[in-house]
Structures are given as structure tokens and as C-alpha cells.
N, C-alpha and C positions, 0 to 999 in steps of 0.2 A: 844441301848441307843440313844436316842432322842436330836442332840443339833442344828439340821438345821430342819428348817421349808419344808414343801414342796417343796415349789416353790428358797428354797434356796439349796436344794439339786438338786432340777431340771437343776437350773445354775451352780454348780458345774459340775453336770453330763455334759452340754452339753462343758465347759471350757475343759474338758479332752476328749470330742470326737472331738474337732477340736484339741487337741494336739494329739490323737493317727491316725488322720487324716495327719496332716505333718509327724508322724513318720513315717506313713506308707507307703506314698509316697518317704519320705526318703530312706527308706529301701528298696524299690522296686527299686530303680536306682541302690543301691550296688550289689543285688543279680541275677538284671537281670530277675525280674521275679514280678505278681503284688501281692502284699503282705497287707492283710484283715487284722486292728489292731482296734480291738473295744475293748468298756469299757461298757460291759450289768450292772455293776452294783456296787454300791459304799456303804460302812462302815466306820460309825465312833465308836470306842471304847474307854473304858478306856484300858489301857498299859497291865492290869494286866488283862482284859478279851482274850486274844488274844492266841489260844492257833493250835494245829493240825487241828481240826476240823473246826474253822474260814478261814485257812487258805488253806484246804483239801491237805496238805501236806502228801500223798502217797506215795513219791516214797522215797527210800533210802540216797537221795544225790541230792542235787538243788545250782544249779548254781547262785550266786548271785552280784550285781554290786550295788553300792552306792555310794550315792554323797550327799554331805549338800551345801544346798540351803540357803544362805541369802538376808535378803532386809525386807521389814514392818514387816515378818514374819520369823522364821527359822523352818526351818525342814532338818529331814534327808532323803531323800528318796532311797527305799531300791525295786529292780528289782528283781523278783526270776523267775528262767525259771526248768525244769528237767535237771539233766546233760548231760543225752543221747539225748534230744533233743536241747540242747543247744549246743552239739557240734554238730549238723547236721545243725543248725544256722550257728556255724562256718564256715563249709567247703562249704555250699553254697556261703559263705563272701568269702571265697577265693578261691572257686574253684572248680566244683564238682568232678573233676577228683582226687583230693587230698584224701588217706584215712584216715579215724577216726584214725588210730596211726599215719600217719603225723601231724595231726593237733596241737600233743600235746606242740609242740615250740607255736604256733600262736595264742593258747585257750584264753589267759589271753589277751592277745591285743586285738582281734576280738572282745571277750565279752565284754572288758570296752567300747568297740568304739560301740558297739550294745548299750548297756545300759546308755551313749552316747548319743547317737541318739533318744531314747525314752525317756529317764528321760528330756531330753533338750526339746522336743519337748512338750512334755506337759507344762515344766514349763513355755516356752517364748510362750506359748499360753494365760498362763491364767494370765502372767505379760501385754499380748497386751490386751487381753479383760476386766482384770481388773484395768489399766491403773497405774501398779507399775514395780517396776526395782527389779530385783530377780539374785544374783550374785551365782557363782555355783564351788562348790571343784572339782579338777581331780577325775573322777571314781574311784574304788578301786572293786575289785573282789575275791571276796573267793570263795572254793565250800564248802556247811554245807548240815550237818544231820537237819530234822526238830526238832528235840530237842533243837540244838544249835541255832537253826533261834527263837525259841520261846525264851530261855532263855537269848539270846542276846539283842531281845526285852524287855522282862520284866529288864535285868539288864539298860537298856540302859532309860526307860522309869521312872517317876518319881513319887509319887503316885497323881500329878496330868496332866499326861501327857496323849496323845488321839493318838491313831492308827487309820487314814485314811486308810481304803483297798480298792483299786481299782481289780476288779476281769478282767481281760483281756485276749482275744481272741484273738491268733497270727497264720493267716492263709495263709502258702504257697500254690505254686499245688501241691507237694509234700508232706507237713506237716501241722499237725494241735497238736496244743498244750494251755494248759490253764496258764496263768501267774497270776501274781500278785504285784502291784504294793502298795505298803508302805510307807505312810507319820508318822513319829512318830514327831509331835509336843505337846508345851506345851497348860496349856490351855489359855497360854497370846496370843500364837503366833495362836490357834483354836480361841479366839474370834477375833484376827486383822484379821482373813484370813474371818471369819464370815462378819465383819464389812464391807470390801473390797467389798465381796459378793454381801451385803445389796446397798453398792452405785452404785454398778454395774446394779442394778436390778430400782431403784431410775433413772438411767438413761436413759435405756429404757423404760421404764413402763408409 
């Protein structure tokens, strides 16, 4: 589905590679190590297109962190990583010497403070670049079935709601894993983030 012009998706794109930019330099001080966080590429949908396949949800069990975002716009935005590589995220976060069954007191801390760090970092990127105030919920983390991540979506989404997918690339020396990042807004809150976009581009151009 088609609701950003080229050159309005182009500034999107580049809005979230300067926030996976801070994250990832964020992230590379926590873990001690230099850590490669790109965003090759970006979807907008309706709520009810958004299914396994959009999301190439493979694995059994995905780690998830969420926070709601307001200010001109609301959204939810929704972090999914795999669980087994999410907790190898973890124990880097605290420590490599730590094993995978230690970790499981520190899972749920580690990961909101990860998801955290990313969800935050994009969004005070693209509140600087597009020169608005974006206020933000405490994380929350579950871990789901891709069935449940879809139909959380679709129950959560409205029949005019839109699913931003940011498809993202998170590369340790150690690890490499594919993410996904999730904007489910309305289409009030997709044409103000639209609009923002437009004056943002008004202003350099």
C-alpha cells in the first residue's frame, strides 16, 4: 500500500537510520563491543494486512518490548527480536561469563532497558529532525508466538489503522540477527506524522 510519496519515504528512511545510529552507538557502550543497527527497509500497511509472512516470523517464540509514544502523533511501538537471540543480547548486557539459565532473573529488565534504548533512540531522532515533542510509556515485555504478535495486531488495530515495519539489522562480533520494529498508528495520527514529514522536507528542499 502506497500512502508516502518517494521522496517522503526516503525521509522517513533516513529519520530512523540516524535513530538506529544513536542506538547503536548506545548499545555499543553497554555491551562493550561495536554494534551495526540498520533499517534496509520500511512498510506501511493496513492493521489487517499484516500477517507471518510480512513479518517472516520463523521462529517459535519472539521476544517483544513496547512502549506508546505520544505528542502531534500516537503510536505504539512494538520491538520483536528471536528469544534465543535475545537472550544472547542479554548476557552480553550483563556479562559474557553469565550463562543462558542465569540470565533468566535479569531477562525482562535487560530487554525493556534494550528496547529502551532502540524504541527511544529513533523516536528522539525523528522528534529532533522533525522538530516536535514525542512523550514515551515505561517499556513492557512479553515473549509471544507469532500467531499471537499478529493477532495482537489485528485486535489492537482499527479498521482504519496503519502498520509501519521497519525491518532491521542488529550486528554484534558475535551475533547477527534480523528484527523488527512496529508502528501501529491511526490514520489521523499516519496523516500528522505525514504532514510533519512534508514540512520537514519544505525545509530543507
Amino acid at each position: 500500500m502506497t500512502v508516502l510519496s518517494e521522496i517522503e519515504l526516503d525521509a522517513l528512511t533516513e529519520v530512523f537510520n540516524v535513530g538506529a545510529g544513536r542506538a547503536a552507538l548506545s548499545l555499543s557502550e553497554i555491551v562493550g563491543e561495536e554494534v551495526l543497527l540498520s533499517v534496509p527497509s520500511i512498510e506501511i500497511l493496513k492493521a489487517d494486512e499484516v500477517n507471518d509472512r510480512v513479518l517472516t516470523l520463523k521462529d517459535n517464540k519472539f521476544a517483544t518490548v513496547s512502549q506508546l509514544f505520544t505528542g502531534p502523533f500516537d503510536a505504539e511501538a512494538v520491538l520483536l527480536f528471536t528469544k534465543n537471540y535475545a537472550l544472547e543480547i542479554v548476557r552480553d548486557m550483563m556479562g559474557s561469563q553469565m550463562s543462558i539459565e542465569d540470565l533468566a532473573e535479569f531477562e525482562q529488565e535487560a530487554m525493556c532497558e534494550l528496547g529502551n534504548i532502540i524504541l527511544n533512540a529513533c523516536l528522539s531522532a525523528m522528534a529532533d529532525m522533525l522538530k516536535i515533542s514525542l512523550s514515551s510509556s515505561l517499556p513492557s515485555y512479553t515473549m509471544s508466538s507469532p500467531e499471537e504478535i499478529t493477532a495482537r495486531l489485528a485486535e489492537q488495530g482499527r479498521d482504519d489503522s496503519y502498520i509501519l515495519v521497519l525491518h532491521i539489522d542488529l550486528v554484534l562480533e558475535k551475533h547477527h540477527t534480523e528484527g523488527h520494529l512496529i508502528f501501529l498508528l491511526s490514520s489521523t495520527s499516519l496523516s500528522k506524522l505525514i504532514s510533519h514529514i512534508q514540512q520537514y522536507l519544505n525545509n530543507i528542499l
